[in-house]
N, C-alpha and C positions, 0 to 999 in steps of 0.2 A: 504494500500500500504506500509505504513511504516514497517506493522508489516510481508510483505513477503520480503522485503530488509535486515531486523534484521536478520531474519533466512539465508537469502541467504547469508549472509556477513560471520555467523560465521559456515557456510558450508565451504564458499571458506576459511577463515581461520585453519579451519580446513587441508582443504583438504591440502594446501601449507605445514603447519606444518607436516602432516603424510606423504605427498611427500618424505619429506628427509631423507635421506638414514641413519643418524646417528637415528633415528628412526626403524631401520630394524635390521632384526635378517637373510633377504637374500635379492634378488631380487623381487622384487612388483614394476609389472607396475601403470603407474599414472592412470588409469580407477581404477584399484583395491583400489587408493587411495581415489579415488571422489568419489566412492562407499561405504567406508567403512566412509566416515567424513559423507556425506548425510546418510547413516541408521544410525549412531548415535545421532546427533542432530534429525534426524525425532523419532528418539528412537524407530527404527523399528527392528535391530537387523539379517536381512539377511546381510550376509557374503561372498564374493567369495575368500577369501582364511582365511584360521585358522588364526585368533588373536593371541591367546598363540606362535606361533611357526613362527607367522612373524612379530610383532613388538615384541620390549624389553619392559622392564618395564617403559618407558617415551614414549614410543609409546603409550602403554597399559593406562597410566594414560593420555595423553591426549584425548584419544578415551572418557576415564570417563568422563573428564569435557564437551567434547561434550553431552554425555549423559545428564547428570545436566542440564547443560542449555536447552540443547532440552524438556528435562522432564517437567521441574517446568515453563519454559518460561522464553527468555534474558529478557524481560519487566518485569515481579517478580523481577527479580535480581536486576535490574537500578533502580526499582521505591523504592523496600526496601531499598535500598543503600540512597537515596534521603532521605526517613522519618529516617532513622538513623544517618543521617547526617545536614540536616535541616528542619527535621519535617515535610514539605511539599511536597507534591509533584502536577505539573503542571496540567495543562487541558490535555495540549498533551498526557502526560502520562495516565491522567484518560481515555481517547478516544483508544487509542492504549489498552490499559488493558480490556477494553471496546470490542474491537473485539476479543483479544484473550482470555478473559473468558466471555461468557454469565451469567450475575449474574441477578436475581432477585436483586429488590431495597430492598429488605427488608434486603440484606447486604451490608455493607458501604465498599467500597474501601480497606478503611487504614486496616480497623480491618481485612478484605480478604486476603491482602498482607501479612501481620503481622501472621497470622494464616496457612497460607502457610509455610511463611519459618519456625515459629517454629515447624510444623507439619512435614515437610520431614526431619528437622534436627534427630528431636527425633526416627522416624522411621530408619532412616539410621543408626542411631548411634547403636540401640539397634537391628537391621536386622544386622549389623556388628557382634557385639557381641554374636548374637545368631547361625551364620555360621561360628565362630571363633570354638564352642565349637562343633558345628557337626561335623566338617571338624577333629576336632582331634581324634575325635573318628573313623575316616577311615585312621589315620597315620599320615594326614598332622600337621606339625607344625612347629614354627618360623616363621621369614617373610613372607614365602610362604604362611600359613595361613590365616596371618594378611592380604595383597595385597588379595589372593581371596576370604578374607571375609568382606573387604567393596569395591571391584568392582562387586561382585555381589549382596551386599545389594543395591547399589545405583543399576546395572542395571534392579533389581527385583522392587524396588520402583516406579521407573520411567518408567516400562514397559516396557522397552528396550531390553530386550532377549538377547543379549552379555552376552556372557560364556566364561570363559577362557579353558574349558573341550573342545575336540577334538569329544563329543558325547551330546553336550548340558550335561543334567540332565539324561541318562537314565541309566546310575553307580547308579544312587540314586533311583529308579524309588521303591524299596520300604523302602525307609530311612521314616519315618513316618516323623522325626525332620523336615530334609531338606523341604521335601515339605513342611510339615505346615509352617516353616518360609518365605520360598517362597509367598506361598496362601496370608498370612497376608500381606505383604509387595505390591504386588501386587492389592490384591484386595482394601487395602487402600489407595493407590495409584490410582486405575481405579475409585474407587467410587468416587472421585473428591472432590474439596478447598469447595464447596459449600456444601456437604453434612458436612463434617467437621467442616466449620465455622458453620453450623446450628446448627447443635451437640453443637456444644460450647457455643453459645446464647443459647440456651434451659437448658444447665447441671448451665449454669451462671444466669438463671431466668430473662434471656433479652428478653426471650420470651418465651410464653406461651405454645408454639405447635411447632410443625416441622411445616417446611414448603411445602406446595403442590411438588415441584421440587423433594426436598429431598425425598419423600414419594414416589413418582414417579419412582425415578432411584432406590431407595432401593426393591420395590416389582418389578420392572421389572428386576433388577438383578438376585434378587432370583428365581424368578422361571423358566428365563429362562435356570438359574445353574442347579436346577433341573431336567429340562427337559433334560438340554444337558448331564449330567452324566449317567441320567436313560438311555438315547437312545446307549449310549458311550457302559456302561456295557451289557445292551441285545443287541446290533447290531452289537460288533465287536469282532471276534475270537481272537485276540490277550490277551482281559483281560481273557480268561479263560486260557491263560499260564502263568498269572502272580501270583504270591506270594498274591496279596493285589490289587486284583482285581477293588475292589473300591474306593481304594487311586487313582488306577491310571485313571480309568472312570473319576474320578473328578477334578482331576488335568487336564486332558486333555480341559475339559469342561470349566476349571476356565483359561485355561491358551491363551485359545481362548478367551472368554468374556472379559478380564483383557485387550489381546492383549499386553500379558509379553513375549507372545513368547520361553519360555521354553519346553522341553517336555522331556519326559519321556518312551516314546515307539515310533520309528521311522516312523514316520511322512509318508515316502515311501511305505510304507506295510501296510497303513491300507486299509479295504477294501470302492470303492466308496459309499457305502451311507455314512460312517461315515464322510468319506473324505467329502462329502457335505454336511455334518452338521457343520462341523467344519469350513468349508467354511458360510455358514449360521452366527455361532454365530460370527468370524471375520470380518465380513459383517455388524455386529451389533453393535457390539461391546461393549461399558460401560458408564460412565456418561461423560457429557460435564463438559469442567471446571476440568476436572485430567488431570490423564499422559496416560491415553488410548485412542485410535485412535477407527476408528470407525464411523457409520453413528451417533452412540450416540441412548440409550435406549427414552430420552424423545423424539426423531425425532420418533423413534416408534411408541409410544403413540399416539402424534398427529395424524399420519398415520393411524391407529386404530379408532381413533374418528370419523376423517371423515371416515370411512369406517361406522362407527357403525349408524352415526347417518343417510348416504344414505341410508343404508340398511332398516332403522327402519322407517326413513321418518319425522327425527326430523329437527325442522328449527337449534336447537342451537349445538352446537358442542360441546361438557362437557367429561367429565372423571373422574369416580370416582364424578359425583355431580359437578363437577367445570368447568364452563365456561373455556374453552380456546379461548383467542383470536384472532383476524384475524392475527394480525401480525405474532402471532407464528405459525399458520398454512401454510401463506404465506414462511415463512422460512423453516419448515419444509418439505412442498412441494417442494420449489426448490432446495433444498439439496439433498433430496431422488432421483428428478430428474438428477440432475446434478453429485450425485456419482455413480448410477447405471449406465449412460448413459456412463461415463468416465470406469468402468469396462468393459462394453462390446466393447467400441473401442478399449481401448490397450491389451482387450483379441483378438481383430481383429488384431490387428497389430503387435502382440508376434507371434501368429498363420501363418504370415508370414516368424517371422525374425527365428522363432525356429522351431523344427521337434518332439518339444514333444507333447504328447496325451492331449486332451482338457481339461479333468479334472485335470492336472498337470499347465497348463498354466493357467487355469481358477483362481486355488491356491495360484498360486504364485502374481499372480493380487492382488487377493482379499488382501492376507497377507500384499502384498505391498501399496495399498492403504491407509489399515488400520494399517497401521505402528504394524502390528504383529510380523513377524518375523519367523513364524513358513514357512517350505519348504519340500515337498516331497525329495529335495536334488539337482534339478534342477539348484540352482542360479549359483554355480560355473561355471557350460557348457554353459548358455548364451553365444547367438555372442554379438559383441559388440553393436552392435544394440541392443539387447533386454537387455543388460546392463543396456547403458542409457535412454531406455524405463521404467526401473525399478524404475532409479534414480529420474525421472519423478515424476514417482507415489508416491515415499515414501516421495519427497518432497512437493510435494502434497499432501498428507495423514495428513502432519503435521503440515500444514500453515492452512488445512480445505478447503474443496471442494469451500466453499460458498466464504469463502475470498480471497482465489485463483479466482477465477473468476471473482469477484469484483475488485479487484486488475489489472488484465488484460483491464477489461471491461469499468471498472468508475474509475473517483478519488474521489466519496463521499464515498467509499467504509463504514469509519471508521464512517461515520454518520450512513449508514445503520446498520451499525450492531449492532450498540451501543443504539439497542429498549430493552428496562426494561419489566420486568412486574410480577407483585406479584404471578402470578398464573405459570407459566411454561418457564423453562428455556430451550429452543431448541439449 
């Protein structure tokens, strides 16, 4: 419960801050405002009116720090602030951090936190510096440089999809530079604090082996990359107009899975299978414990096991050889349940408030739940009903289906979620 009040606090503070008018570069109604602080803090990145062309640059820069926070999580911030300050940090705090990252025990709090922020620092700093030096090479320079080249490293980090461009990325759609700094920023950012912190135990000989978790979201990222690039490139007519055909199959593919919400070829023109693949890997999303949205790759997995093991007729549930245990399955299950079931209602109830085709509302669902960002182009025309039906979801998408519900439903919310276990982080 605490931890959907944090978020909903620094929404409405948000939202009040971008409300005012010394904030504007025109007229923006207060929806547009409540709109644009909730996709930030959710770090989802749908828009209904241009960034660049309706806030100023302290518009602009407080949009960032919503991002920041929504990305890395307001409890990262408070509780690193705490160990750098008095070394400790509270139970409350370990309970709250507790539901908002799933950590296996096999990593410690302090070292998690601590590895967080120096991990987004370093990436942000040098994702800056590496769109400082792209961007000059397409003309831009001075300030104007500086300003879009660490509001898009933070919002490519943190998965956020805010662009300052009037076309997202698809100016750049064969810059090889841009996207690969993007890709990086992005995908080290989705693959999440826990494959990182493990990396780091491991390279520091604190531990012997990766951990099951890690191993997990790393081969289920992968291949599902793969697939979605492969299907990207043979399934859609567009890459066979482009320059760099398979720069942009892959981008497309990473830019769903990541759930950075970028894009590179209009989103509106692709044709429906792709469109519901892309819908598929947004649906999926990337690991627990990042800056991506998503049902999460390990929810998968579980979902898989017990499939494999009904199928086969086995009593134990395992993966890869490894027991998964009940609790993670039980969570697993009511996640899958409870976000799928929340897609097709408020694609039932968009289908009401709007006049678009189903596979457009379906998209824009899916994107919004999963704090994507990516849009056929629809968000702007929403009535206002399907606005705040949007606002809904992406606030939603970013608290987590399961602790949204829990939050609603119980006040042990922060007990339940806060189950450990060496083997699999759901």
């Amino acid at each position: 419960m605490n931890l959907v009040w944090g978020f909903f606090l620094y929404t409405l503070i948000g939202f009040l801050l971008l409300a005012l008018p010394i904030f504007h570069k025109g007229e923006l109604s207060i929806l547009d405002s409540l709109f644009t602080s909730t996709s930030a803090v959710s770090t989802t990145g749908l828009v209904t009116v241009n960034i660049f062309e309706s806030y100023n640059f302290f518009g602009q820069f407080i949009i960032m720090v919503l991002i920041q926070i929504g990305g890395i999580g307001y409890m990262t911030l408070t509780t690193y602030y705490l160990l750098f300050t008095t070394k400790r940090i509270t139970h409350w705090h370990q309970r709250v951090i507790g539901a908002e990252f799933t950590l296996p025990n096999t990593i410690k709090i302090r070292d998690f936190i601590r590895s967080v922020i120096t991990f987004t620092i370093i990436m942000e700093v040098l994702g800056a510096i590496g769109f400082y030096f792209a961007f000059a090479q397409h003309g831009m320079t001075g300030l104007r440089a500086i300003w879009f080249s660490i509001f898009h490293s933070v919002s490519a980090f943190c998965t956020a999809g805010f662009a300052l461009f009037d076309n997202s990325f698809e100016s750049f759609s064969t810059d090889v530079w841009i996207n690969t700094i993007i890709s990086i920023l992005a995908i080290a950012g989705s693959l999440g604090f826990i494959v990182i912190t493990d990396l780091w135990y491991r390279l520091r000989g604190r531990t012997k082996r990766l951990s099951f978790t890690t191993k997990i979201i790393s081969y289920g990222f992968l291949a599902l990359l793969g697939i979605g690039t492969l299907f990207f490139y043979f399934g859609e007519p567009l890459t066979a107009e482009s320059n760099s055909p398979w720069l942009l199959s892959f981008f497309q593919a990473m830019t769903a899975m990541t759930t950075v919400g970028f894009n590179t070829v209009p989103i509106g023109e692709l044709g429906l299978p792709i469109l519901l693949l892309v819908t598929f890997l947004m649906y999926i999303g990337a690991s627990p414990s990042g800056t991506a949205g998503g049902l999460k790759i390990t929810t998968l997995t579980a979902l898989i096991s017990v499939l494999k093991s009904r199928l086969f007729g086995q009593q134990q549930i395992s993966f890869l050889g490894r027991k998964i245990p009940f609790e993670r399955l039980y969570v697993a299950t009511s996640t899958f349940i409870l976000y799928t079931g929340i897609i097709f209602l408020f694609t039932f109830l968009l289908s009401f408030t709007e006049s678009f085709p189903m596979d457009k509302i379906l998209f824009e669902v899916a994107s919004s739940l999963g704090t994507v960002g990516l849009s056929t182009g629809i968000t702007g025309d929403l009535s206002v009903g399907g606005k705040l039906l949007i606002i809904i979801l992406m606030f939603t998408g970013r608290v987590g289906v399961l602790t949204f519900g829990f939050a609603l439903l119980a006040r042990s919310s922060s007990e339940e979620l806060s189950i450990k276990s060496d083997d699999l982080a759901v």
